[in-house]
Residue frames as a rotation matrix with the C-alpha (Angstrom) as fourth column:
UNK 1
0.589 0.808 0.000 0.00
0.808 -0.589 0.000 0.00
0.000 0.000 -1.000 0.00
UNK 2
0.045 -0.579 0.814 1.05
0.804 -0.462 -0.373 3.45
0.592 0.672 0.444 -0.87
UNK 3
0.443 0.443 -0.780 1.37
0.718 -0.696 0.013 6.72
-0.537 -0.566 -0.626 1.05
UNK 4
-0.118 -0.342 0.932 1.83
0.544 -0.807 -0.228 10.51
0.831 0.481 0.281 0.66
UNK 5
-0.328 0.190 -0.925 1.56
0.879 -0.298 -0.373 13.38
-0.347 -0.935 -0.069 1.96
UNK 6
-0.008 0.432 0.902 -0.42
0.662 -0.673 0.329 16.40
0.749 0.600 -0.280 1.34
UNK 7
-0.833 -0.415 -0.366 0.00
0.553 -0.597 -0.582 19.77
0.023 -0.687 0.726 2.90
UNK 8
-0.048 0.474 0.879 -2.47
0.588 -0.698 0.408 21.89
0.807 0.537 -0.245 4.64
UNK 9
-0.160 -0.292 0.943 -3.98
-0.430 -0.839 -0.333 24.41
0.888 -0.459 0.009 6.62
UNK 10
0.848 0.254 0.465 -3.80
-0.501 0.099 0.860 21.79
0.173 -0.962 0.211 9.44
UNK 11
0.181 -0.757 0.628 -0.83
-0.691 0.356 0.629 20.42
-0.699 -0.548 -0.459 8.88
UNK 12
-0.707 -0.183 -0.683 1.04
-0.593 0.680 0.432 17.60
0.385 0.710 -0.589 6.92
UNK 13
0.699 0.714 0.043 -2.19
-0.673 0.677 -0.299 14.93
-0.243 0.180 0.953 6.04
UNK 14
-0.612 -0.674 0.413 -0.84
-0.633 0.731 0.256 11.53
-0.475 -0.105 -0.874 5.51
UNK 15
0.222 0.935 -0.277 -2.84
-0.971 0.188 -0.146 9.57
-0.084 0.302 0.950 2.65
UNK 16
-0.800 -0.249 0.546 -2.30
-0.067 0.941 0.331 5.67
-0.596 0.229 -0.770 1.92
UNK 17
0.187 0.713 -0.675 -3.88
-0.932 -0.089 -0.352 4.35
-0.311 0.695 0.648 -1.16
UNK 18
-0.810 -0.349 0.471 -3.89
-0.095 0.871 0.482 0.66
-0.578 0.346 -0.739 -3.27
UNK 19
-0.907 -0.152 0.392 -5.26
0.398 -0.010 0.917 0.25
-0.135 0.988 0.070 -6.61
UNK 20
-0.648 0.596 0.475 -6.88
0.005 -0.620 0.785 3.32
0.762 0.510 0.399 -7.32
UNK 21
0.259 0.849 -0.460 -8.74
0.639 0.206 0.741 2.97
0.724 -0.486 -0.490 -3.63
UNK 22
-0.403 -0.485 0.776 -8.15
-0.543 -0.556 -0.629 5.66
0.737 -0.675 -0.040 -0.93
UNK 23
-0.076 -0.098 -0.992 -7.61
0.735 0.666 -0.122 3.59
0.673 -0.739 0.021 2.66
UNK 24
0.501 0.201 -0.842 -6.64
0.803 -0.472 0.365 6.68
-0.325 -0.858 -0.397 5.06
UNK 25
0.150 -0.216 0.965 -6.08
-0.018 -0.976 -0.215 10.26
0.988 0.015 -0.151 5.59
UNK 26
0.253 -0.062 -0.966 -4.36
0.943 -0.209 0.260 10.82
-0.218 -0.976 0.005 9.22
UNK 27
0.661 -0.531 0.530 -3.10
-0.624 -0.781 -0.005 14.28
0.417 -0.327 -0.848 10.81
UNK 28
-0.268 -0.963 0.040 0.00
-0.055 -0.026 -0.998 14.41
0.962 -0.269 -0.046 12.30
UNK 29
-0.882 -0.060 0.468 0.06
-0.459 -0.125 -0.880 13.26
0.111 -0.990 0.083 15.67
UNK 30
0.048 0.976 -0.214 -3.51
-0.873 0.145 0.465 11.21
0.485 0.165 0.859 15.18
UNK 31
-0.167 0.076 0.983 -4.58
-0.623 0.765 -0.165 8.23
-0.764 -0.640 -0.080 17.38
UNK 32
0.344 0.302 0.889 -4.69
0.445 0.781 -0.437 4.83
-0.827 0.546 0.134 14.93
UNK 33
0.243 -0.310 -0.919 -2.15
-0.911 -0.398 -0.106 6.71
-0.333 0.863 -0.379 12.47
UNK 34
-0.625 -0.593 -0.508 -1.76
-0.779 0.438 0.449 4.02
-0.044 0.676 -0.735 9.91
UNK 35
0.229 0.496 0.838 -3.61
-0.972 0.155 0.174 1.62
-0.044 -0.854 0.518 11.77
UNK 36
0.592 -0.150 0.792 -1.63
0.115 0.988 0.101 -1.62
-0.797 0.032 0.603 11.07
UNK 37
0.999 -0.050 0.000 -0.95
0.001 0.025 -1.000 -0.69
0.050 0.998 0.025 7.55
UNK 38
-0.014 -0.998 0.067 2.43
0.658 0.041 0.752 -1.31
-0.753 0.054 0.656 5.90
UNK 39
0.921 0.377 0.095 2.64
0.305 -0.551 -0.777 1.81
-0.240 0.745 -0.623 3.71
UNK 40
-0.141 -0.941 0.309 5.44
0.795 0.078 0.601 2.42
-0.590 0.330 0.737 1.48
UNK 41
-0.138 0.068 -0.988 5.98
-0.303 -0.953 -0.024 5.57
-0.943 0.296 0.152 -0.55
UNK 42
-0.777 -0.215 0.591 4.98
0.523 0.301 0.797 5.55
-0.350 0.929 -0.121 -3.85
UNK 43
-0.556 0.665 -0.498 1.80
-0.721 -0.684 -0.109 7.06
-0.413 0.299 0.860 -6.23
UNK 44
-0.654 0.648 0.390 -1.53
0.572 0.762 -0.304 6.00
-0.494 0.025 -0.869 -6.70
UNK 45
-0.667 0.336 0.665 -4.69
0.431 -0.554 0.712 7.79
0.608 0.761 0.225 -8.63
UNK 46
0.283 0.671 -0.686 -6.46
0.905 0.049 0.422 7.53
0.317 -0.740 -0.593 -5.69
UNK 47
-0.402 -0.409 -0.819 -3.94
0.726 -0.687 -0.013 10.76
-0.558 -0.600 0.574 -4.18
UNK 48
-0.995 0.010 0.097 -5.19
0.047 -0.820 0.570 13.07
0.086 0.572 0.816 -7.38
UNK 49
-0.234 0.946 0.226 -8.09
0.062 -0.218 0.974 12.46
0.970 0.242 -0.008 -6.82
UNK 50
0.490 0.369 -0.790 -8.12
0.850 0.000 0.527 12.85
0.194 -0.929 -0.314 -2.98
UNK 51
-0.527 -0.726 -0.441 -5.70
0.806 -0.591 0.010 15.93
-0.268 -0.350 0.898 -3.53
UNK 52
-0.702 0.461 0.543 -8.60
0.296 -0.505 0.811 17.30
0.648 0.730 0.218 -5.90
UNK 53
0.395 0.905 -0.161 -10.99
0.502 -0.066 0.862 17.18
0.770 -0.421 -0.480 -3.02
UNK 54
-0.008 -0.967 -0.254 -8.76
0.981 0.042 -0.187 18.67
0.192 -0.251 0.949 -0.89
UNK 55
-0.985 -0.169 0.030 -7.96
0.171 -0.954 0.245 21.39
-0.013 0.247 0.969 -2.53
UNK 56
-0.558 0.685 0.468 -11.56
0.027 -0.549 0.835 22.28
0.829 0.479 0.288 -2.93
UNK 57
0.395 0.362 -0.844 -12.65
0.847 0.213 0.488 21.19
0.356 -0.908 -0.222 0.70
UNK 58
0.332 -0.039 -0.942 -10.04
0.900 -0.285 0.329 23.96
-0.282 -0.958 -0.060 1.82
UNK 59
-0.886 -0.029 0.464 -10.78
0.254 -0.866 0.430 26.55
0.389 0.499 0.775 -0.66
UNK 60
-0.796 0.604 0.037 -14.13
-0.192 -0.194 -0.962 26.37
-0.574 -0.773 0.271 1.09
UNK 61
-0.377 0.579 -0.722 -16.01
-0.922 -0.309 0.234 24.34
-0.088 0.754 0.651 -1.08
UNK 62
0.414 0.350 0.840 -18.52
-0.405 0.897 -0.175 21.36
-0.815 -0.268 0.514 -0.37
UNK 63
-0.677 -0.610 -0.412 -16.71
-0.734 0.519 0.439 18.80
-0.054 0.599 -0.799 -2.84
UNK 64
0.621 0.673 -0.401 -18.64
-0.774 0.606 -0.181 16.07
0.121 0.423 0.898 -4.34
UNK 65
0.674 -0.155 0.722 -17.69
-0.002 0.977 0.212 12.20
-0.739 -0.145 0.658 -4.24
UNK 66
0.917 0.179 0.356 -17.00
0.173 0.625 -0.761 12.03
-0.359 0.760 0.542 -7.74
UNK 67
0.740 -0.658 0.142 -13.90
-0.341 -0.549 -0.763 10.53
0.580 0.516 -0.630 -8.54
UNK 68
-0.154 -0.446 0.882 -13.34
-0.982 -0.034 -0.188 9.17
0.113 -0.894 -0.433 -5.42
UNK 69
0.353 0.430 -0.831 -12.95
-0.142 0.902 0.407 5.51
0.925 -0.026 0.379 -3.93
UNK 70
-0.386 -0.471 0.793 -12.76
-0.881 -0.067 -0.469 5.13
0.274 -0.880 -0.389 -0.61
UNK 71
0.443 0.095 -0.892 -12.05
-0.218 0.976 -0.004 1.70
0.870 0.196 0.453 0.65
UNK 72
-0.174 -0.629 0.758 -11.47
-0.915 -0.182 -0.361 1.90
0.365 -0.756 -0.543 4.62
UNK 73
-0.254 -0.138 -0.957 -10.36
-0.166 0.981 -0.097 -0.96
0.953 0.134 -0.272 5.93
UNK 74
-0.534 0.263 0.804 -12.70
-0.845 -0.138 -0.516 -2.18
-0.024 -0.955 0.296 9.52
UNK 75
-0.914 0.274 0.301 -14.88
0.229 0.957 -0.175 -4.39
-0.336 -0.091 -0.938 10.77
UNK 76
-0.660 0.690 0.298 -18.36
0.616 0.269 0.740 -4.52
0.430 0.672 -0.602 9.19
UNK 77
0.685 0.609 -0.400 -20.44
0.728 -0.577 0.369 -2.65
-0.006 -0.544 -0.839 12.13
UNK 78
-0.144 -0.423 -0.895 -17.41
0.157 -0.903 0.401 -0.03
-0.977 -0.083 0.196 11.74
UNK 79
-0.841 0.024 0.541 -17.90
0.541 0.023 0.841 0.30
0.008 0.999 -0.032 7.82
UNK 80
-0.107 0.986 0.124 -21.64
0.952 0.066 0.298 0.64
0.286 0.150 -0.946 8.75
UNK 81
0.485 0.053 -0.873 -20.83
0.582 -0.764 0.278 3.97
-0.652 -0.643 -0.402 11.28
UNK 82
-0.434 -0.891 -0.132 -18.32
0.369 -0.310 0.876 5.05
-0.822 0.331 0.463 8.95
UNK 83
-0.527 0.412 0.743 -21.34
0.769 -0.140 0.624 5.47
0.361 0.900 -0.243 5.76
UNK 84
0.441 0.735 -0.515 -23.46
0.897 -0.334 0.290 6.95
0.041 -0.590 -0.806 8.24
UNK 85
0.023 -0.436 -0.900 -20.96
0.759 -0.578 0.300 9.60
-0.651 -0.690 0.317 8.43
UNK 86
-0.963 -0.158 0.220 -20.88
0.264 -0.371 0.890 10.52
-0.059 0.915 0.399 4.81
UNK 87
-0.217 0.801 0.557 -24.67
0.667 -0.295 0.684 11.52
0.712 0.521 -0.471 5.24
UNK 88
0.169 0.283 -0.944 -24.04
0.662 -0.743 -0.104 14.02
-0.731 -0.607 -0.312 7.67
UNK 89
0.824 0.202 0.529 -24.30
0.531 -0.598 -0.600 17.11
0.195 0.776 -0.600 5.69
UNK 90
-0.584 -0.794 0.167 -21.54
0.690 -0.594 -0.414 19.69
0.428 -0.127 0.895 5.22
UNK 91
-0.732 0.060 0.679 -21.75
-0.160 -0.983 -0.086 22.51
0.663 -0.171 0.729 7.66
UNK 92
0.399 0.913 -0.084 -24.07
-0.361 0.241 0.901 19.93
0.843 -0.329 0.425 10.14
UNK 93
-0.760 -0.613 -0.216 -23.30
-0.411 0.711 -0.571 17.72
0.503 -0.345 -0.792 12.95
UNK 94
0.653 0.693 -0.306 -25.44
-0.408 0.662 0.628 15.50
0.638 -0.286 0.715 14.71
UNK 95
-0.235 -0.827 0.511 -24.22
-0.940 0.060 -0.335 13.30
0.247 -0.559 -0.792 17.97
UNK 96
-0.929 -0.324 0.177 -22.62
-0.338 0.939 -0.057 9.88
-0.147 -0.113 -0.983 18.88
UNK 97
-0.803 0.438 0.404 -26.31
0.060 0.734 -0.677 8.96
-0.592 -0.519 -0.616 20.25
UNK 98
0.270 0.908 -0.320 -28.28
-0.446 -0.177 -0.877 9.95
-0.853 0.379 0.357 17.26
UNK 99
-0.321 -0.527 -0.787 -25.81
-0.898 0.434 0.076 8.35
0.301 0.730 -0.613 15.06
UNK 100
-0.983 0.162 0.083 -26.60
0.095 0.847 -0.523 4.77
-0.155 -0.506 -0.848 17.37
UNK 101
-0.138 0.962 -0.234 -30.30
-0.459 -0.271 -0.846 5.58
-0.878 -0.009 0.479 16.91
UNK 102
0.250 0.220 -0.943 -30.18
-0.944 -0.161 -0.288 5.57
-0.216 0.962 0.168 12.83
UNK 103
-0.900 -0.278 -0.335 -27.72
-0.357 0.912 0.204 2.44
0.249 0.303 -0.920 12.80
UNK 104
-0.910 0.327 0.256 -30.13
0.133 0.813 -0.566 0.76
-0.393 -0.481 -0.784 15.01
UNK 105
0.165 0.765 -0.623 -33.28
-0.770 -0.294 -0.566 2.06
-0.616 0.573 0.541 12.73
UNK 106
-0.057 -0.352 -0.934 -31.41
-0.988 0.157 0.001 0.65
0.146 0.923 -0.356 9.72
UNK 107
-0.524 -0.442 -0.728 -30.33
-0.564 0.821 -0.093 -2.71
0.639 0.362 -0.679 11.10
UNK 108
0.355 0.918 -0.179 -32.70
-0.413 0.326 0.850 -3.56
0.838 -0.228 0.495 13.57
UNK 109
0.086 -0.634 -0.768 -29.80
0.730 0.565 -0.385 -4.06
0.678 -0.528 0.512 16.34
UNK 110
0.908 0.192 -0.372 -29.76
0.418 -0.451 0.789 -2.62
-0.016 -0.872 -0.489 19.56
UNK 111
0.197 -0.721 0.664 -26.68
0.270 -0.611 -0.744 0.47
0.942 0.327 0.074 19.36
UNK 112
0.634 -0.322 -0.703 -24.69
0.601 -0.367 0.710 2.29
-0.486 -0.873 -0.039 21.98
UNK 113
0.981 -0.194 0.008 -23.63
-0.172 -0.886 -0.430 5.66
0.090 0.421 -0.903 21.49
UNK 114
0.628 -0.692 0.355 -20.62
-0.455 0.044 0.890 4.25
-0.631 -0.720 -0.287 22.99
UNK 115
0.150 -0.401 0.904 -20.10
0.461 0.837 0.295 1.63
-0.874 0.373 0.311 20.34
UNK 116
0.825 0.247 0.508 -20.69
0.538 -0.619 -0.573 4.27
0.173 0.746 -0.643 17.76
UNK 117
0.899 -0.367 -0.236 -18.25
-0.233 -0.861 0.451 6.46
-0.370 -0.351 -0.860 19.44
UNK 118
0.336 -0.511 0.791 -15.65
0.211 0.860 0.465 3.59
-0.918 0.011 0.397 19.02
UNK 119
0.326 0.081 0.942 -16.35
0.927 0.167 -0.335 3.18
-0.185 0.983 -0.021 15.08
UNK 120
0.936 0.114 0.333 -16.27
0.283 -0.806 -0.520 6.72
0.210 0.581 -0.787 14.94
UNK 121
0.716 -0.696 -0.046 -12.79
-0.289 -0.356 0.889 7.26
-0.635 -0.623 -0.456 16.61
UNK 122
-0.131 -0.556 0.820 -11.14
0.228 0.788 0.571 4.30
-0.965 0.262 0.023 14.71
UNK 123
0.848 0.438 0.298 -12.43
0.283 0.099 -0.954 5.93
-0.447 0.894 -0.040 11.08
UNK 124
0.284 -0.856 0.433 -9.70
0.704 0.492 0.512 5.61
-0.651 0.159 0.742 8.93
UNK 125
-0.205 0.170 0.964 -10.43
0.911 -0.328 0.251 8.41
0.359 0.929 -0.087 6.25
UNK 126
-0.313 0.610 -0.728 -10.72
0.557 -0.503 -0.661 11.96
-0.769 -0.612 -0.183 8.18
UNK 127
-0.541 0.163 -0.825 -12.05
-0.400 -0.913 0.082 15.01
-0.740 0.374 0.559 7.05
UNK 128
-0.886 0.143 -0.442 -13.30
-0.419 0.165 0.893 13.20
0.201 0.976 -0.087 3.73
UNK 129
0.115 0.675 -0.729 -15.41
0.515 0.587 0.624 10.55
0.849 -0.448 -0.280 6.15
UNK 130
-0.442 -0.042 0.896 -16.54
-0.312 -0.929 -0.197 13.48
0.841 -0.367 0.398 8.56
UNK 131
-0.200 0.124 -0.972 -16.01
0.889 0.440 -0.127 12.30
0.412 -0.889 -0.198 12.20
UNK 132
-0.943 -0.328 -0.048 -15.56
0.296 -0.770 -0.565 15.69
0.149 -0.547 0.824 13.00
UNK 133
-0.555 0.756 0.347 -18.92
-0.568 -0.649 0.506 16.40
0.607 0.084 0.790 12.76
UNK 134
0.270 0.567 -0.779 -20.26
0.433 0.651 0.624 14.43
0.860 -0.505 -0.070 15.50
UNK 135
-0.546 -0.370 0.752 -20.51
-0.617 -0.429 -0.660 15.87
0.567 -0.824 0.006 18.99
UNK 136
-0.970 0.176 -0.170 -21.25
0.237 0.508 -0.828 14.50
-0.059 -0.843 -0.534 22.54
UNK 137
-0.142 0.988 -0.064 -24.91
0.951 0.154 0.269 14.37
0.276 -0.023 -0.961 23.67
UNK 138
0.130 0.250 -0.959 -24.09
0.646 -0.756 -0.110 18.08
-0.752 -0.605 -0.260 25.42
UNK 139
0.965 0.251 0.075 -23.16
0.244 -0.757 -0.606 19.32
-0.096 0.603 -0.792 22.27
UNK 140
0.838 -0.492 -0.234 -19.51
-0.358 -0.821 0.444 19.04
-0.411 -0.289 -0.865 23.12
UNK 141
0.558 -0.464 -0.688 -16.36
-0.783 -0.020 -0.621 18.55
0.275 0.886 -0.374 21.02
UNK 142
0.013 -0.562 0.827 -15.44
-0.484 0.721 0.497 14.97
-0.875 -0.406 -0.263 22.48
UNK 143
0.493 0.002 0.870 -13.56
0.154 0.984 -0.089 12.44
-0.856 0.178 0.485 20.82
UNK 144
0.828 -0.426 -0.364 -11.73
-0.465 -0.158 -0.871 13.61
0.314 0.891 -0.329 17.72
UNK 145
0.790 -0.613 0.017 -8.58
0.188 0.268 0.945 12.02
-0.584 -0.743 0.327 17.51
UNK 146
0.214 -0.683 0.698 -7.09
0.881 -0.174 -0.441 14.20
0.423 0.709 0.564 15.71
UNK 147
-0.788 -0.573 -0.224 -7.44
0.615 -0.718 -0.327 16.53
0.026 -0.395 0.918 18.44
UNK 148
0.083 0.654 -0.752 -9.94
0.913 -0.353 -0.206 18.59
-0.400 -0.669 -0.627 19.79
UNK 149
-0.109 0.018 -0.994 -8.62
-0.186 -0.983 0.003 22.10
-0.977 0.185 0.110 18.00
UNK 150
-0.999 0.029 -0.033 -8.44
-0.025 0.259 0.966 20.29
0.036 0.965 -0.258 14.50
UNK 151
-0.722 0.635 0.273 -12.16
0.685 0.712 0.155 19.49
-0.096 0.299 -0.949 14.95
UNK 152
-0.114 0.495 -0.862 -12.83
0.882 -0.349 -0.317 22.32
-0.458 -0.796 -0.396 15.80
UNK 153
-0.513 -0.602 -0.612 -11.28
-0.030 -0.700 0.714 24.11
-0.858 0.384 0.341 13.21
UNK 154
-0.970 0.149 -0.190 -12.89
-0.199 -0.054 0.978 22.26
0.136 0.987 0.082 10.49
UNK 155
-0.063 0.878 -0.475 -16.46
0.949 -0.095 -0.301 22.82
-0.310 -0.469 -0.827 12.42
UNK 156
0.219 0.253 -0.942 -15.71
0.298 -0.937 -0.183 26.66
-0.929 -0.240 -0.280 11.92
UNK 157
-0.940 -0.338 0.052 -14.11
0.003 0.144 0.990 26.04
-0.342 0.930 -0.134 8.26
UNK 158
-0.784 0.618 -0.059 -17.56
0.521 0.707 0.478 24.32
0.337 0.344 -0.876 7.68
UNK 159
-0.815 0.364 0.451 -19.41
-0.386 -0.922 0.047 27.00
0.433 -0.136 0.891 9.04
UNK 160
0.113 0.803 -0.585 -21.26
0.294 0.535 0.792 24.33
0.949 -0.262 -0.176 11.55
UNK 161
0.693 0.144 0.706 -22.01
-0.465 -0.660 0.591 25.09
0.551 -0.738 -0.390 15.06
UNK 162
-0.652 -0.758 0.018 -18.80
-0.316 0.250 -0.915 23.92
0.689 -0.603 -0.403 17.73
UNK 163
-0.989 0.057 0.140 -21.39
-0.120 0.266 -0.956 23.27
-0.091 -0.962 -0.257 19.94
UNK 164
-0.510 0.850 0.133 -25.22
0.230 -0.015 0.973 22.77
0.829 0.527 -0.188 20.47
């Protein structure tokens, strides 16, 4: 599996890719950076097209999918939290225990915000697959693990509320 790196206005991003699939996007200094992976430098299509979103995510523009493949690598009930995330709107956020609600709508299985929280910590893809946009039940900025001012940052980037 490949990596790069892609500068921005948080810092060097770390991407890993394998044919033509984006795997992860860490910050510097992230909890589960790699998460197992053996990543070797090298180039994939997957980076131009995850540098294209990017760049348009932090010109301040809602980017579209297209173009993208994201292929994070988890267990199945993380996969499941991890789609959920991609239907939070841009500029929204919604929290742990309404995320555990929907799953448990969808699949008929009894959730815990907790277990959600979990999935949502452990997502391999940030910014692109938008943990950040989940807050505690008070509305507060727990759990990022990229950090608590990153999440913040791209909450106020995203012109969503930091709190509720």
């Amino acid at each position: 599996m490949f990596r790069t790196e892609y500068s921005s206005p948080l810092g060097v991003l770390t991407l890993a890719a394998e044919n033509g699939e984006l795997k992860g996007l860490w910050m510097e200094g992230q909890k589960y950076f790699g998460a197992g992976l053996a990543l070797e430098p090298g180039d994939d299509p997957a980076f131009r097209a995850a540098g294209r979103w990017l760049d348009s995510y932090f010109r301040g523009e809602r980017p579209g999918m297209e173009g993208l493949t994201l292929s994070p690598e988890g267990t199945p009930f993380r996969r499941e939290v991890w789609e959920l995330l991609l239907e939070i709107p841009y500029g929204e956020v919604t929290s742990y225990g309404e995320l555990a609600a929907r799953l448990a709508e969808r699949t008929g299985r009894t959730v815990t915000a907790r277990a959600v929280g979990g999935a949502v910590g452990h997502n391999p893809i940030s910014i692109i697959i938008p943990c950040h946009r989940v807050l505690g039940a008070d509305g507060s900025l727990t759990g990022y693990a990229g950090g608590v001012e990153r999440k913040s940052w791209l909450l106020r980037h995203e012109g969503a509320p930091a709190d509720r």
